[in-house]
N, C-alpha and C positions, 0 to 999 in steps of 0.2 A: 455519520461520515465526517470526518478532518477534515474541515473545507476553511478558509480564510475568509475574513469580512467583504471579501470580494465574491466569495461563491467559490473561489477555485479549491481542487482537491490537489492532493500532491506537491504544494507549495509551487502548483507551475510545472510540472516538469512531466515529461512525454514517459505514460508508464510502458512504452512499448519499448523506450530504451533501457530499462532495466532487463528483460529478459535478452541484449543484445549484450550487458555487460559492462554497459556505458554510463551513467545519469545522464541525463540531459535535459537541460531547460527546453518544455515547450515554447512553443509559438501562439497567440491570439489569432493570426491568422489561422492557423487549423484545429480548432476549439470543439468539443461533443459533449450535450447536456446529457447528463443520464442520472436516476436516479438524486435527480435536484443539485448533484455539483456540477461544476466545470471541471473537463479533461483540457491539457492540450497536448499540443503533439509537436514534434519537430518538424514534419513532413506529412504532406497530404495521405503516403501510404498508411504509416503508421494511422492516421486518422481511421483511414477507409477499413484497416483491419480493425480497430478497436470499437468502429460501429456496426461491423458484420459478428464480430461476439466479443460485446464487452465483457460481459463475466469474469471470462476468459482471462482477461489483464488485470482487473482490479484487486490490490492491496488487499491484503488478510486483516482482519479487526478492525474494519472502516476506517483504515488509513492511518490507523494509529501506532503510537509504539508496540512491537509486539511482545516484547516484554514486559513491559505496563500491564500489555491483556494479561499476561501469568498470576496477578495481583490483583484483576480486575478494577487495573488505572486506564484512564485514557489519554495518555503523556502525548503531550509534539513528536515532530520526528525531525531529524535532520534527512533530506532528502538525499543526499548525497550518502546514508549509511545504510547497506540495506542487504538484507539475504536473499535468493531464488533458492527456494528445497521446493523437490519435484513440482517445479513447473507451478511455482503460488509464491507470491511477491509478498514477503517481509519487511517491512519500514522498522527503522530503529532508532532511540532519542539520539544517540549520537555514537562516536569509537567507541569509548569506554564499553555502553551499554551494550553494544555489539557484541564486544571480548566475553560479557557474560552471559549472555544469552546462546551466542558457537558454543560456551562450555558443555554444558547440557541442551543444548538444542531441542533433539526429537522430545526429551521428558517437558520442555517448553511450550513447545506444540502443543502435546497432547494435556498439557496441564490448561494454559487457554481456550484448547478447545473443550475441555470439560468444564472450564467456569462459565463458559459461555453457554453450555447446554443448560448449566444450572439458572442462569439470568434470564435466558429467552428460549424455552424446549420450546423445541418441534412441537407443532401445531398436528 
């Protein structure tokens, strides 16, 4: 998981406002351990959703750049640069990276997600 020297994942920021459109920096007041990072959230709801099914919200390639994953790099992201394709939260190092990753998107996807089978198959 992309988490900072502090524990947090997402550099901070409430991933429940990505699927609203928005980035937004979390809050410490509304904060959720799960799988050893720190979430936060803007708001208690988003909180309350994101501990009734986390799954649900969390970043594709543990938060990593997702074009990194096509390479099988594990780059930063800039939080503020990011995709939603069918309902799964893409982080991306920054604009640029972006522009090329929307070129070929879905062949990105499935390119990642087959490096990734290759790294760590189904049990």
């Amino acid at each position: 998981m992309n988490v900072g020297a502090d524990n947090i994942a997402v550099s901070g920021y409430d991933l429940l406002s990505y699927f609203e459109a928005q980035a937004e920096p979390g809050d410490k007041n509304f904060a959720a351990q799960y799988q050893g990072a720190t979430y936060l959230f803007s708001t208690a709801a988003h909180l309350a959703s994101f501990e009734a099914e986390p799954a649900r919200f969390l970043p594709a390639y543990g938060g990593y750049c997702a074009y990194g994953a096509t390479m099988g790099k594990q780059l930063p992201i800039d939080p503020e640069v990011y995709e939603v394709v069918s309902g799964r939260l893409y982080l991306l190092l920054n604009r640029a990276t972006k522009k090329i990753w929307q070129h070929n998107q879905s062949l990105n996807i499935r390119s990642a997600e087959q490096l990734l089978l290759t790294i760590d198959p189904p049990r």
